[in-house]
BALOGU-433576 format. One record per residue: x, y, z negated of N, C-alpha, C, O, CB in turn. Coordinates in steps of 0.1 Angstrom, whole numbers, plus 2048, in hexadecimal, padded with zeros to 3 digits. Each point is the difference from the previous one (the first is absolute). Glycine has a CB too. Example, Ala and Ser with C-alpha at 12.3 -4.5 7.8 and 13.67 -1.06 7.14 Angstrom:
# residues 2
8847C77B27F780C80080980C80080A8007F97E37F47FB 80F81781380980B8007F880B7F880580B7FF8077EF817 
END
This chain:
# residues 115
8087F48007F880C80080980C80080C8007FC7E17F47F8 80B81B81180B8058007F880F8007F680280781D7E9805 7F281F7ED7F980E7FA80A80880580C7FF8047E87FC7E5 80080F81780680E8047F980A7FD7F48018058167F780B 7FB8137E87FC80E7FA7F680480E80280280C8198077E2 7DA7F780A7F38078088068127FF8068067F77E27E67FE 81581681680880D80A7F28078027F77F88058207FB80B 7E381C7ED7F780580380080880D80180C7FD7FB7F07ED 8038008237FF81080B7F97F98097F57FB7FE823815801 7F07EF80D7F77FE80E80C7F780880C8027FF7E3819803 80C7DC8058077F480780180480C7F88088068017E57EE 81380D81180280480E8087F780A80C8017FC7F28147F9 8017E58128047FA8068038008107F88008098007FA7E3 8188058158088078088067F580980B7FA7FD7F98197F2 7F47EB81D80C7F780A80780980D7FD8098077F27DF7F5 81E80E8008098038088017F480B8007F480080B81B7ED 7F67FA81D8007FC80E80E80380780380C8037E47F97FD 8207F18028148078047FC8107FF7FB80580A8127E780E 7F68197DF80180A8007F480E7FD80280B7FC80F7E5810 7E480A7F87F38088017F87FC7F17FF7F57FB80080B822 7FE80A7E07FC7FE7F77EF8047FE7FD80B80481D7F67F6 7DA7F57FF7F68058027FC7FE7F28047F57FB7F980881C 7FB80C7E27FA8007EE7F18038017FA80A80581C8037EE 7E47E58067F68057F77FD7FD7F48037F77F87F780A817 7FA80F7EF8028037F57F47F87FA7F78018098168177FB 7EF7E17F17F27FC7F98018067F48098017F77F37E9814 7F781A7F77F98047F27F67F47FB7FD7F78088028257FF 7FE7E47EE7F97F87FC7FC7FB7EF8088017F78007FC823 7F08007E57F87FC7EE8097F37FA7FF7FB7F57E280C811 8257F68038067F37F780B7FA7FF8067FE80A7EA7FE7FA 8167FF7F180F7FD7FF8097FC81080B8048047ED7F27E1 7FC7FF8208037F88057FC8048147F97F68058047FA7DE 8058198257F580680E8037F38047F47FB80180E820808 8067DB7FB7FC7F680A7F27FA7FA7F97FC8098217FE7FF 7E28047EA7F47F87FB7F48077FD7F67FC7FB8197F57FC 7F682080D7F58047FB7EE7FE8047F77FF7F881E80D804 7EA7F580F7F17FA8037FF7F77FC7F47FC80080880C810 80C7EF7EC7F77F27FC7F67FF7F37F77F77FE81D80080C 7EF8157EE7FA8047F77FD80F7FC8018067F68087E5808 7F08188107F880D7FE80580B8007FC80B8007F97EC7F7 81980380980E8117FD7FC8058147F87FC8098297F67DF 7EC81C81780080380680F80280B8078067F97E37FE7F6 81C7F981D80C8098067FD80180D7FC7F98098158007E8 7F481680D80380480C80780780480280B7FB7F17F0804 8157FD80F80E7FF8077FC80F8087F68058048117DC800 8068257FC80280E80980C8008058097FE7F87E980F7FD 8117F781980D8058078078097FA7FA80B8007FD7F2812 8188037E580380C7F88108018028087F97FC7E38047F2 81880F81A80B8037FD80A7FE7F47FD8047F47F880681B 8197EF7F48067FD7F08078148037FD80880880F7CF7F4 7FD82B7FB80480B7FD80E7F98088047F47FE7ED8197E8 81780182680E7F48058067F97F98027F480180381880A 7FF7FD7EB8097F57F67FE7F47FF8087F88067F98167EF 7F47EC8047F77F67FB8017F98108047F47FF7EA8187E8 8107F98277FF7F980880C7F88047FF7F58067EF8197FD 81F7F97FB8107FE8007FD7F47FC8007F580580E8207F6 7EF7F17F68057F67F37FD7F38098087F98077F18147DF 7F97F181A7FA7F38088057F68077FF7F48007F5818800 81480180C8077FA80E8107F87F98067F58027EE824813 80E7F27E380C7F77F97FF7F57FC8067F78058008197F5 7EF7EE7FB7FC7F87FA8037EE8048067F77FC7EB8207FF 8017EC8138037F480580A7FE80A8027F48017EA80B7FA 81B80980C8108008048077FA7F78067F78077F981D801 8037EB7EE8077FD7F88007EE7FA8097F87FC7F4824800 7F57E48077F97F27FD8067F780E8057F58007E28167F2 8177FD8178007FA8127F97FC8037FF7F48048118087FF 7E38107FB7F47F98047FD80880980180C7FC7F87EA7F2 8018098207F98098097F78007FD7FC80B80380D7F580C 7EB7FA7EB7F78017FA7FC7FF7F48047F67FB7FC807814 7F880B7E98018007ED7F58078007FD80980881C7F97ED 7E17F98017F18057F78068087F58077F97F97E97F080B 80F8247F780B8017F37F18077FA7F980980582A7FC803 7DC7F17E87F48047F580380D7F88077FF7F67F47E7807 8018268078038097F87F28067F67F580080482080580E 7F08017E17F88087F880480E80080C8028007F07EB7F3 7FD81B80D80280E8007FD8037ED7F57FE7F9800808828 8137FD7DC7FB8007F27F680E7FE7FD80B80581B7E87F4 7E38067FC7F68127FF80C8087F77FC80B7FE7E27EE7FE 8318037FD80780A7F880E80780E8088097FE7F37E57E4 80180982B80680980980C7F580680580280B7F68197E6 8087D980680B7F78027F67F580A7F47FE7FF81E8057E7 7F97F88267F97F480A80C7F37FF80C7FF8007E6815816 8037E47E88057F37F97FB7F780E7F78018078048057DA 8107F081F7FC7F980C7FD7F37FA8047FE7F480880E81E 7EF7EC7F57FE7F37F38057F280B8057F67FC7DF8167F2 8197F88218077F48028038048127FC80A8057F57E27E5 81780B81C80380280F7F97F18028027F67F981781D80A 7DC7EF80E7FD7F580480980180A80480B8057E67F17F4 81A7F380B8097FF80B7F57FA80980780380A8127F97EC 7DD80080E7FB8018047EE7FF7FF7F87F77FF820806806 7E78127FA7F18037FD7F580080780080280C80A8077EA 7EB7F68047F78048077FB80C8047FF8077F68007E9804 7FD8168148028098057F28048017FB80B7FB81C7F080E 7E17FC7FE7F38018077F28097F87F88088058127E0806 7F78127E77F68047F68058148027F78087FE8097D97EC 80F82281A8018107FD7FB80580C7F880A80081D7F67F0 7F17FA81C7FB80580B7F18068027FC80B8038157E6804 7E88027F87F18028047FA80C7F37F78078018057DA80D 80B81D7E87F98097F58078118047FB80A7FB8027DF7ED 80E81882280581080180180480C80580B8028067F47ED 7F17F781D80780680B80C7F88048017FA80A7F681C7F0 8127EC7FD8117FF8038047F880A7FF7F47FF8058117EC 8027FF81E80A7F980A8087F17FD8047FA8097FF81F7FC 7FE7E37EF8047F67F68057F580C80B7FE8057E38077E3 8077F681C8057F480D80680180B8097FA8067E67FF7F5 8088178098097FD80E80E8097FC80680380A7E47FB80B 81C8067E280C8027FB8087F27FC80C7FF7FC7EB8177FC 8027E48098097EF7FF8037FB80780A7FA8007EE8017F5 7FF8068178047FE80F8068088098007FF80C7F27F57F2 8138157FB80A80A80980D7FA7FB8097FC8077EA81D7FA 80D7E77F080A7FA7FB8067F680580B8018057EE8067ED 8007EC8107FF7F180880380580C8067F88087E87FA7ED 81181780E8047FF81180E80880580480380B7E17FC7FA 81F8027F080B80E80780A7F47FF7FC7F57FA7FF82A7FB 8137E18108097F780280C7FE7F48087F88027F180C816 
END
């Protein structure tokens, strides 16, 4: 089993694409946004610019991993500190796309195709 200090702000979730980077932002009533409808809660996903920095950070991030592709779990704290909680090496993408718009896929297949 395994804990971790409950973090109060706003989640965000940031894939990186070789290089491109796409964020959304969820709001939402419950510890947990992937489970929240299952029980009446509420999230909802929005297209949100990261601040550059934070978008750097990102590109580094999974650079560093050697991942051309990464899911990276962030919290926006409500005291101002962003806490990341985990890097996917390979995430799921689709659930962000259809909820924002975002380019997500066919940024994967630009990727896949360049030489």
């Amino acid at each position: 089993m395994q804990f971790q200090r409950y973090v109060k702000g706003t989640n965000v979730r940031v894939h990186t694409v070789s290089g491109d980077v796409f964020a959304t932002r969820i709001d939402t009533d419950r510890v947990d946004y992937r489970y929240a409808h299952r029980d009446g809660g509420r999230a909802d996903l929005s297209p949100w610019q990261l601040p550059d920095e934070l978008a750097e950070r990102c590109v580094q991030l999974a650079g560093r991993l050697g991942l051309s592709l990464a899911g990276i779990d962030l919290m926006l704290a409500d005291d101002g500190e962003v806490y990341c909680f985990e890097v996917n090496p390979s995430p799921a993408y689709s659930y962000y796309e259809s909820c924002t718009g975002q380019p997500i896929a066919r940024a994967i297949a630009l990727a896949l195709a360049r030489p």
